[in-house]
C-alpha positions as CSV (number, residue, x, y, z in Angstrom):
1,X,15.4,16.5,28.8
2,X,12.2,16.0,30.8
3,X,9.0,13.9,28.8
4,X,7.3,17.0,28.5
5,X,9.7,18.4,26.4
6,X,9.1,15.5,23.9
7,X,6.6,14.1,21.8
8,X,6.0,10.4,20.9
9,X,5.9,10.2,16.9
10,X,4.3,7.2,15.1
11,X,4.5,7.2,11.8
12,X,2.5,4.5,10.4
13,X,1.7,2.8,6.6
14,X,-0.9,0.5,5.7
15,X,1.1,-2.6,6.2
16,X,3.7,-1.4,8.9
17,X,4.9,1.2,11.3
18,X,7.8,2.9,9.8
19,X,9.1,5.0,12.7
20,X,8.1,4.9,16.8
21,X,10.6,7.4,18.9
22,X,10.2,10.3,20.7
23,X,10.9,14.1,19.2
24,X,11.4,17.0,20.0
25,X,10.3,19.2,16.6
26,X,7.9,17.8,13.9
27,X,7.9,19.9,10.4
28,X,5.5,18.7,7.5
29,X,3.7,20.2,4.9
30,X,-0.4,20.9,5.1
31,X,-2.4,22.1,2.3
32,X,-2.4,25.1,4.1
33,X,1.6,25.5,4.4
34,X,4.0,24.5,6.0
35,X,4.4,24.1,9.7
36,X,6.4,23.4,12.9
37,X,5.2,21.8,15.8
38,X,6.4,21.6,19.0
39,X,5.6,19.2,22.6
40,X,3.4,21.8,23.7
41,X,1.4,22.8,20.8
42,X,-2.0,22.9,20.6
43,X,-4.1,19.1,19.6
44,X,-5.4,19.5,15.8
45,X,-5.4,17.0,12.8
46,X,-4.0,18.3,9.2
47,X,-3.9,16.9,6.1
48,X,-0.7,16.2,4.8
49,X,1.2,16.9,1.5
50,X,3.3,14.8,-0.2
51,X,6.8,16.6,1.1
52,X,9.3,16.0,3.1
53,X,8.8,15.4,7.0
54,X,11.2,16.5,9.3
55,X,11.3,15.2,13.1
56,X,14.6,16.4,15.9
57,X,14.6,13.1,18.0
58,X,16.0,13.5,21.6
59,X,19.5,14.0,20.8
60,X,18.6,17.0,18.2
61,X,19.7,15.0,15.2
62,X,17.4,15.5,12.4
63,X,15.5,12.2,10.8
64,X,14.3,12.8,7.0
65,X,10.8,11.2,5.5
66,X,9.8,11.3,2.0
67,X,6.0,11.3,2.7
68,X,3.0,10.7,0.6
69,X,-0.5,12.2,1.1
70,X,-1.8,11.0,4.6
71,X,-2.9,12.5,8.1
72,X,-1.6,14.1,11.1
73,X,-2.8,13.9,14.5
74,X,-1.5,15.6,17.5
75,X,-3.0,15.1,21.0
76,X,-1.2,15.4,24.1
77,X,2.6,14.6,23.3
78,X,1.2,12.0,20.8
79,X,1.6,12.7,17.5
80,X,0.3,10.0,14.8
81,X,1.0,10.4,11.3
82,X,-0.9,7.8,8.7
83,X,0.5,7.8,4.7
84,X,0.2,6.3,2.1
85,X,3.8,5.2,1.1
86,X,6.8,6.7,3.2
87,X,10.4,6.3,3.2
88,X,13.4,7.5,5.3
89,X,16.7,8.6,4.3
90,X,20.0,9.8,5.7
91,X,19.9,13.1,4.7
92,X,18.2,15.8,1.6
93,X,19.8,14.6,-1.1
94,X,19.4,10.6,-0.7
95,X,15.9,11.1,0.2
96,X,15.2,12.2,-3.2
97,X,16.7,9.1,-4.6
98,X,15.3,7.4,-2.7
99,X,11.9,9.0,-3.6
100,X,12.2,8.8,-6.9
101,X,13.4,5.2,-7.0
102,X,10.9,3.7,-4.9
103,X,7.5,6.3,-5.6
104,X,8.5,6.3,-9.1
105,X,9.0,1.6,-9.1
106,X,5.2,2.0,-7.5
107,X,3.6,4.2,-9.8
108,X,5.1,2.1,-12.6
109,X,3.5,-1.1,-10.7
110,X,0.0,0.9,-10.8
111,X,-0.4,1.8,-14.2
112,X,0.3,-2.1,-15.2
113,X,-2.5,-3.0,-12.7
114,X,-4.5,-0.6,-14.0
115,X,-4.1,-1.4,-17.8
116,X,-4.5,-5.3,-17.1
117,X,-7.9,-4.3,-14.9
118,X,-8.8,-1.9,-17.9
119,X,-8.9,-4.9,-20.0
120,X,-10.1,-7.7,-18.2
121,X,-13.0,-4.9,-17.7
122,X,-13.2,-4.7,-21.3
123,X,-13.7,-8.4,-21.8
124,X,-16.0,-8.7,-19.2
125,X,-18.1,-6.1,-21.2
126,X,-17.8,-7.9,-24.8
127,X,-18.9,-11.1,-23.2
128,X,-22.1,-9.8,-21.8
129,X,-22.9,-8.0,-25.3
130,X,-22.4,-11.7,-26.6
131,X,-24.6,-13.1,-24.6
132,X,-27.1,-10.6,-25.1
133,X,-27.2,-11.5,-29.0
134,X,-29.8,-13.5,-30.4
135,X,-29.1,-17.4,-31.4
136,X,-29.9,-17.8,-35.0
């Protein structure tokens, strides 16, 4: 298989890279649909979906992401996706375990952030109303 018949794929979190290889098909899902894209497709940028991304590496084998909401950017044979959280599994069905183990752990982790920033906010506001009270 010649290099023009593949793509290079990042696929890239805040923190890390995730995945760096070569493919030969990438499938996500924009707010627009679904889609297929392949080495020789035309450069654009999409918003993606939280979904499932599909990419056939060199050997035709399928590799599974559970994506969250990010970006897609094809140019040349470079394709670079950013997400917000991403995870891999070996097939369908331990994807979605996966999804809903990990995406599920870190949505729990944000709603205690946000209920302890909710009330240090709080404080913050009953202290200034203190201090705006008159000494007597």
């Amino acid at each position: 298989m010649s290099q023009t018949e593949l793509m290079q794929v990042n696929l890239r979190l805040p923190t890390r890279l995730l995945f760096s290889g070569e493919a030969q098909k990438v499938f996500a899902e924009a707010e627009n649909g679904a889609f297929a894209m392949l080495p020789k497709h035309t450069d654009f940028v999409t918003a993606l979906l939280p979904s499932v991304l599909i990419l056939t590496d060199r050997q035709g084998q399928e590799l599974f992401f559970g994506v969250d909401q990010g970006v897609l950017v094809k140019h040349g044979y470079q394709v670079d996706i950013a997400v917000r959280r991403a995870v891999q599994g070996e097939d369908l069905a331990s994807l979605h375990d996966t999804i809903q183990a990990t995406f599920i752990e870190v949505d729990e982790d944000e709603r205690v952030a946000r209920t302890a920033l909710s009330k240090l906010e709080a404080g913050i506001v009953r202290r200034f109303s203190d201090l705006r009270k008159p000494l007597t």
